[in-house]
N, C-alpha and C positions, 0 to 999 in steps of 0.2 A: 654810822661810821663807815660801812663798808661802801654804800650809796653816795658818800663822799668821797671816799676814794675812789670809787669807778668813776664820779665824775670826774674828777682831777685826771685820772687816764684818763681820760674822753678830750677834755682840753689839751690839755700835753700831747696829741698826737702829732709824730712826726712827720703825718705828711700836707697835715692841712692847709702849712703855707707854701711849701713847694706845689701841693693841686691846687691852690689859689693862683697862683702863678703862671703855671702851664693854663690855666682858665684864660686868663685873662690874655695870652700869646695866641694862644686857639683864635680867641674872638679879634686881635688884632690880626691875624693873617685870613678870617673868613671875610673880615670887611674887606679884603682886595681883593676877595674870590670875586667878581660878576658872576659865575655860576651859579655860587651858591642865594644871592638875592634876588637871582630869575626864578629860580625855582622854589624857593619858599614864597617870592610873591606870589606867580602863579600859583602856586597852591592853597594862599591865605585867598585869591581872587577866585579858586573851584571854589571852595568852603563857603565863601559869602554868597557867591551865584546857587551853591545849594539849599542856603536855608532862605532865601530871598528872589525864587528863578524870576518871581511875577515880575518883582522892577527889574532884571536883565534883559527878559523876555519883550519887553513892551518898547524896547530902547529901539531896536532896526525892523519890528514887524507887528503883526497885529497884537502878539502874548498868549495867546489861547492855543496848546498843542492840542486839544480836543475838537475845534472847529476847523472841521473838514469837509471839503466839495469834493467828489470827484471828479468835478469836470477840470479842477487845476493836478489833476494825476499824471504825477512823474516829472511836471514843468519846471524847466533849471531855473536858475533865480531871477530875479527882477527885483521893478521896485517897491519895497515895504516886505519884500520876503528874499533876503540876502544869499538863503542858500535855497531856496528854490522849496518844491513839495513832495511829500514820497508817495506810495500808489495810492496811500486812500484820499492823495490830497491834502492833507495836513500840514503845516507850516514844520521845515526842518529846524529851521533855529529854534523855534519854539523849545521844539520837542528835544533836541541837543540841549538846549539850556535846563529845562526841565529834568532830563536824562541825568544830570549830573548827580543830584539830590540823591536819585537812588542807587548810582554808581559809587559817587565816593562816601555812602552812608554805611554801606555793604564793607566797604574797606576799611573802614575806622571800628566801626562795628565789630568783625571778626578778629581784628588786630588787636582790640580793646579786648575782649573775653579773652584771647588766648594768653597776651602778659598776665591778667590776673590771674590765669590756670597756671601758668608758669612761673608767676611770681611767689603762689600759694604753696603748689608740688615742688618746684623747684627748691627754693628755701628748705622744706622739709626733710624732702629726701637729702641736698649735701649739708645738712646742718648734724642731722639725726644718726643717717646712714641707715641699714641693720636692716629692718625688716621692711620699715618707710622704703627705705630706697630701690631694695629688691622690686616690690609690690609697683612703684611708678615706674622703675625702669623695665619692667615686665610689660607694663598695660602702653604704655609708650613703644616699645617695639612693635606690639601687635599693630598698632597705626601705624609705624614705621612701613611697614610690611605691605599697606597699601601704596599704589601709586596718588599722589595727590589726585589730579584729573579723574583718575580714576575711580580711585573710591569715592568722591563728592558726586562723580555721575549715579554710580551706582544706588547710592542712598538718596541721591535725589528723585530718582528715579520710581524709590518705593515710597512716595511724600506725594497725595492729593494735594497736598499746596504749597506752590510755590512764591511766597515774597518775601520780602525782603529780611523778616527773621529766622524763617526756615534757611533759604541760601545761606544767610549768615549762620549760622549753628551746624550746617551742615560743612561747611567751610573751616570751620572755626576747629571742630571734630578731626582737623586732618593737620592742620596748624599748629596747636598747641605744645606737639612731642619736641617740636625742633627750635621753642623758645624753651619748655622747659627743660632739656638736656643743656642748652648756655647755661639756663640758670644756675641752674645743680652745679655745673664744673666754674664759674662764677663762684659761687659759693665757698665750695670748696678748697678755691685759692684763697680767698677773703679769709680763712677762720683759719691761718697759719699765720696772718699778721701776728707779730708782737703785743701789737697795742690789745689787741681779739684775747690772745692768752693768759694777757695778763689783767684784764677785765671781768675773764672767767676764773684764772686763779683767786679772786679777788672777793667772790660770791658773784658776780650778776648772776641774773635771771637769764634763762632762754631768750625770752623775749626781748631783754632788752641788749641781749648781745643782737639777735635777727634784726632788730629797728633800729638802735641806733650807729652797729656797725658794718655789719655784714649788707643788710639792703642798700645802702649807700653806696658803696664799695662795688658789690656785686652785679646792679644795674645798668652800668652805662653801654655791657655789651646787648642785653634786650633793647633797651632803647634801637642804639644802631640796627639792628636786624629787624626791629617793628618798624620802621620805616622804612625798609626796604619790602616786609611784608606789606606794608599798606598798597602799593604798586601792584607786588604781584597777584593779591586777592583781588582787585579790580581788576585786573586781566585776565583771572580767572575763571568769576563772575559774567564776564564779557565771553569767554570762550564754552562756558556753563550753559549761557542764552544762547549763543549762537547754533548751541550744539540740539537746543530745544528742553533741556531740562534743570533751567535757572528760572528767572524769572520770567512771566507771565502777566500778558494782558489782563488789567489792564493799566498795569504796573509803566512808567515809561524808563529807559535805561537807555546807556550808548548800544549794549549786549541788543537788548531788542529791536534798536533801527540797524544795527546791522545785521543781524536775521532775517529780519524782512525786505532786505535789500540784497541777497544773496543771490537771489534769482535774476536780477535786473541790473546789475551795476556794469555790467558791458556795457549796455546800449545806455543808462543812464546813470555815469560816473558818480554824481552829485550826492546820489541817496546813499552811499559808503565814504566819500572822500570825509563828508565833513565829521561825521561822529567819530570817524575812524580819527580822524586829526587832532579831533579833544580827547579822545580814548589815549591814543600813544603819546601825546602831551603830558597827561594828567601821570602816567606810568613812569615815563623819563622822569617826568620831576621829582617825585618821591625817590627816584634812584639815585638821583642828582644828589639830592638832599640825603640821605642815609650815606651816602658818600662822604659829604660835607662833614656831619654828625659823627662820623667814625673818625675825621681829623679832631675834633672838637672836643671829643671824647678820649680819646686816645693819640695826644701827642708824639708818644714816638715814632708812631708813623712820619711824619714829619722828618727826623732825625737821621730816615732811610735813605 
């Protein structure tokens, strides 16, 4: 009996067809964005070029970023090698396109563990309160308390190895407080709804007040900010390598040709412009897109 009545609240909520509504005006005003369909294409076309660099690679050059001559060291482009070769010789496009895989894997990667850290803590602590919440928003400070950059250097720094799950988890370590602090204040507006109190006054369970009303409800602000975190985790990652304590040979990333291009990009522009071009490309666009996403999500923006 009680399980039928909390379903009937569940159905009866007042706002399912007003946020049906506002859904459907979102995605009728994002289709006349061109921003926003440059930038999720571009990003659906990183994603594909990452899991598939071999057919990208083999389109304008020979495909192989491992086949290297020194005697083509440092030679601007020509033809069958569009953006030219860096000092050990090696084909740039290759190695750009290749690059990508561990660049934007590292991004989604980090992004991906920190929601669910934030999804998990978060939920708990503004669901529960009391000692939960003390206890996360205590251990969440302490990282607070680090500079991003900084603490990710630091601990990367005490890490024999560096690829791409260590970066990622070291990253991820510094990431997590600042989705799950949305979370939690997410939360905590979510379980003042109407429909929330009267589902609890009702008998539901924890669980099924956290699932089927609160994570609903609570999520659309992570969302927007993980996608604007996907951007700056790859920037970061990128400024991690650069810095020499990200990732490592013989790992390929945009981060590692432009490190090794630090020394030389005066006298030969080539070995920084191009990676640097899909690096700040790949960054804009998730920012582009988590911009987009915050209209889509959150209509009254709109209404400003």
């Amino acid at each position: 009996m009680v399980d039928a009545q909390v379903t009937a609240i569940e159905a009866s909520e007042p706002t399912d067809a007003r946020q049906a509504s506002l859904f459907r005006d979102a995605i009728a005003q994002l289709s006349r964005r061109p921003t926003f369909w440059l930038s999720g294409g571009f990003i659906l076309l990183m994603i594909v070029v990452a899991i598939v660099p071999q057919a990208f690679a083999s389109w304008f050059g020979h495909g192989d970023p491992r086949d290297c001559n020194l005697s083509n060291s440092s030679l601007g482009p020509r033809s069958g090698h569009p953006f030219g070769f860096d000092k050990q010789g090696c084909d740039i496009y290759a190695n750009v396109i290749y690059g990508a895989r561990d660049s934007i894997s590292i991004g989604l990667l980090v992004t991906a563990l920190s929601i669910i850290i934030a999804i998990v803590l978060g939920s708990l602590s503004g669901f529960y309160m009391g000692a939960i919440d003390a206890v996360v928003s205590r251990v969440a400070d302490v990282f607070f308390g680090f500079p991003f950059i900084l603490g990710a250097l630091v601990l990367l720094t005490s890490l024999r190895s560096h690829n791409v799950w260590t970066v990622s988890f070291a990253l991820a370590l510094f990431i997590w407080p600042t989705l799950t602090r949305l979370m939690r204040a997410s939360v905590l507006s979510a379980k003042q709804m109407d429909y929330v109190l009267s589902a609890r006054s009702l008998g539901a369970s924890d669980w099924r007040l956290i699932r089927k009303h609160l994570l609903p409800n609570a999520i659309a602000p992570v969302i927007v900010i993980s996608a604007l975190t996907v951007g700056g985790v790859i920037a970061a990652e990128s400024t991690l390598t650069f810095l020499g304590v990200g990732l490592q040979e013989p790992a390929i990333s945009w981060g590692l040709q432009l490190s090794n291009a630090q020394s030389d990009f005066q006298t030969h522009p080539h070995l920084l412009i191009y990676p640097g071009l899909f690096l700040v490309a790949t960054v804009l666009s998730f920012i582009v897109l988590g911009d987009a996403l915050q209209d889509l999500l959150d209509p009254r923006r709109n209404e400003r």
